[in-house]
N, C-alpha and C positions, 0 to 999 in steps of 0.2 A: 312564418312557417318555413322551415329549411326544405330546398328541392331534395327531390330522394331519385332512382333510380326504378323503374318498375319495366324489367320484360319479361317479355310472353313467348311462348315455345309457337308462332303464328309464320313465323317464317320460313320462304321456300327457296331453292336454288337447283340448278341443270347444271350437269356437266358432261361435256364432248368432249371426247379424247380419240386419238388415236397417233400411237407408238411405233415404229419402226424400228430394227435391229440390224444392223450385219459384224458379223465379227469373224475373221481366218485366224487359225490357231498358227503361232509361231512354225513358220515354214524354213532352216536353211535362217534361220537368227532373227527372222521379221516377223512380227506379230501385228496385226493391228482390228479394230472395230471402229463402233461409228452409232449411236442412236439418235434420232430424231422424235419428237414430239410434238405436236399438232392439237393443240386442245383451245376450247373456250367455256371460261365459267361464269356464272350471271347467277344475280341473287336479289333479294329484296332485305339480306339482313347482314349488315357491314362485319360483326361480329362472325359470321360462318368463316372457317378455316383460321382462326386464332388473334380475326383482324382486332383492333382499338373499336369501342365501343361507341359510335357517334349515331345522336339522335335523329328520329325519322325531320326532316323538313317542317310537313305538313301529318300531324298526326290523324287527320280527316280524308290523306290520300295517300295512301301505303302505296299506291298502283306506281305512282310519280318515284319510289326507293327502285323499281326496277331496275339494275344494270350489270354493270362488269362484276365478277368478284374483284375485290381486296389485294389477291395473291392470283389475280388473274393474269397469263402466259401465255401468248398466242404460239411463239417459236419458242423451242429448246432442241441443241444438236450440244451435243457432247461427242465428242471422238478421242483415242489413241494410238500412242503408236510405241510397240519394245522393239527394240535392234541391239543383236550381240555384235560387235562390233567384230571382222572375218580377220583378225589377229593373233597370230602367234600359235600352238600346238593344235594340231588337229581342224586347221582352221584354214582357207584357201591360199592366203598370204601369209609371207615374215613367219612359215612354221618351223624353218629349222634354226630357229633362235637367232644369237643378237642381240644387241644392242637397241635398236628398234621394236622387236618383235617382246623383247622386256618390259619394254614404256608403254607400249602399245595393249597388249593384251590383255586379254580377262576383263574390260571394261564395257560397260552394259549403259545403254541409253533410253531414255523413254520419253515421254510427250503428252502431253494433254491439254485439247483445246475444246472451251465450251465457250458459246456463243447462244442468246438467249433475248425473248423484247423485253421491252418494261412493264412492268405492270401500272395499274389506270392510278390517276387523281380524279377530285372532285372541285371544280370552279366554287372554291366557300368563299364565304363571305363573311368576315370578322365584326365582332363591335356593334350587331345588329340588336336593336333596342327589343326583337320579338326573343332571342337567344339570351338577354338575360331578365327580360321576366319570368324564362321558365328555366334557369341559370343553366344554360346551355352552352356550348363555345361551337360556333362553326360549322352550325346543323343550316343556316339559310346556304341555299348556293345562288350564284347570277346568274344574270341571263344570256342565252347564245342567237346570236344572229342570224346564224344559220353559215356564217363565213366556214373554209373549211380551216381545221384544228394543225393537223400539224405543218410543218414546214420542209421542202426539200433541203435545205442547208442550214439546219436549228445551231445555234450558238450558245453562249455561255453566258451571254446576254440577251439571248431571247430562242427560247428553245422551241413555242411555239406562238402562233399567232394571237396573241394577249386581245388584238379587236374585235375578234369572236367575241368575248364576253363582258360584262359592263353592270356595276351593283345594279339590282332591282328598285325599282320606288319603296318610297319607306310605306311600311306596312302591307306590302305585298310580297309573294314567294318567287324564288326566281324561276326559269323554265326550263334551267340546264340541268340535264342528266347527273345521275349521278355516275363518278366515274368513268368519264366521256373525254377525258385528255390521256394519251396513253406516254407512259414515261422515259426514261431512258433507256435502252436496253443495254447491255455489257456483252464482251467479248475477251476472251483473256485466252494466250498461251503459258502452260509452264513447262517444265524440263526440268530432270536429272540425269546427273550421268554417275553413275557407281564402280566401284572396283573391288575387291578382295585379293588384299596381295599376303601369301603366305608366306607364313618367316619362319616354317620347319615346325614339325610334331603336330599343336594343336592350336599355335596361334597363329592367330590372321587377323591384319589389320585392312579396316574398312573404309574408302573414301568415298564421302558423298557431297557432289555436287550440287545444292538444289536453286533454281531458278524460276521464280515467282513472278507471272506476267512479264517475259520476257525480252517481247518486243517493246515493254512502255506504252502500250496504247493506252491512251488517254480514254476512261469511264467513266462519265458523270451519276451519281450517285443519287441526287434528291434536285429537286424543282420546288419552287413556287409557285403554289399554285391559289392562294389566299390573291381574290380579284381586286381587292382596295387595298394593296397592299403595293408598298412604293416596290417591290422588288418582284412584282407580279411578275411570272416566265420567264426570271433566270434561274441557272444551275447555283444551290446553296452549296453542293460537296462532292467532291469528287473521291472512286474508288484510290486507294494506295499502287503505288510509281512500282515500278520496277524491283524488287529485291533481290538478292542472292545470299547464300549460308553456305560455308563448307565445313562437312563435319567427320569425325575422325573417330573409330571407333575398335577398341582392342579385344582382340577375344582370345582368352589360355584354358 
């Protein structure tokens, strides 16, 4: 008999939020705002919110699926920032032209930094003789000691405390939550800088500077979190370095 696939509309989930705002409209060339987010979500059913479909543990204890969502975020702050740059006509500096006030003017900058946590893993457990009798992959989790999880200075070889958790005896379930290691989180700035320099009547040619995580901070992207596994708590991938694009745009 081939395993099949069978669920039930039986599952429940909470979610807490709360959103903050502030934003000043361009004052004198400076513009800028700022959101924050504050939420937590908890569910008994992995699939809520668009997650990968993984089977309950213990299908005699649904109560034991309690925990983190999936796509669960404890911090999101997002911010910006526009600046006309006070160059050239009408403008406090280099207004009555030049040399300077030529190069300089008409050039517009902007900003955006979001910074956000990780969302959770689950301590599974691979290769479990109870996961393919009922051809499952990765539904047993281990067991946690009660050590605490994460670490003040996580690495790329070991992001968090891997002696909290340790396979379960054979034929037994593990004890560890689900979604109980919470992951990396990211932080990224970008930046553009633009201009529109006119070349008489109706055209105008456009430069745009763009700047993709600008500073290079280093993002780790995915973890190990499979506990029999030789690579258990280190980082498998990190986000993408640093980019820049300049692009050039004609308009008649």
């Amino acid at each position: 008999m081939q395993p099949f696939l069978w669920q039930t509309a039986e599952g429940s989930s909470t979610l807490h939020a709360a959103a903050f705002r502030a934003r000043r409209r361009p004052v004198k060339g400076i513009g800028f705002g700022a959101t924050y987010t504050l939420a937590k979500s908890r569910d008994n059913a992995s699939t809520v919110g668009g997650g990968a479909t993984v089977v309950a543990q213990d299908d005699q204890n649904l109560d034991a699926e309690w925990g983190l969502s999936s796509f669960d975020r404890r911090h999101q702050l997002t911010s910006d920032v526009t600046i006309e740059l006070p160059f050239g006509q009408n403008k406090p500096w280099l207004n009555n032209g030049g040399t300077w006030a030529t190069l300089l003017e008409n050039w517009r900058a902007s900003a955006s930094f979001a910074w956000q946590s990780g969302t959770p893993y689950s301590p599974r457990v691979t290769g479990a003789a109870s996961d393919v009798a009922r051809g499952a992959i990765g539904s047993l989790r281990g067991n946690y000691n009660g050590e605490p999880i994460q670490l003040n200075d996580p690495t790329i070889d070991r992001f968090f405390n891997v002696g909290a958790f340790s396979p379960p005896p054979a034929g037994t379930f593990g004890n560890a939550s689900r979604n109980m290691i919470i992951g990396p989180g990211s932080r990224q700035l970008d930046a553009q800088f633009a201009r529109d320099i006119r070349l008489g009547r109706t055209r105008v040619l456009s430069v745009n500077l763009n700047a993709t995580n600008l500073l290079n901070m280093v993002n780790y992207a995915s973890i190990d979190s499979v506990v029999n596994s030789p690579t258990f708590g280190q980082v498998l991938s990190v986000r993408p370095m640093r980019s820049m694009q300049v692009g050039l745009r004609f308009r008649f």
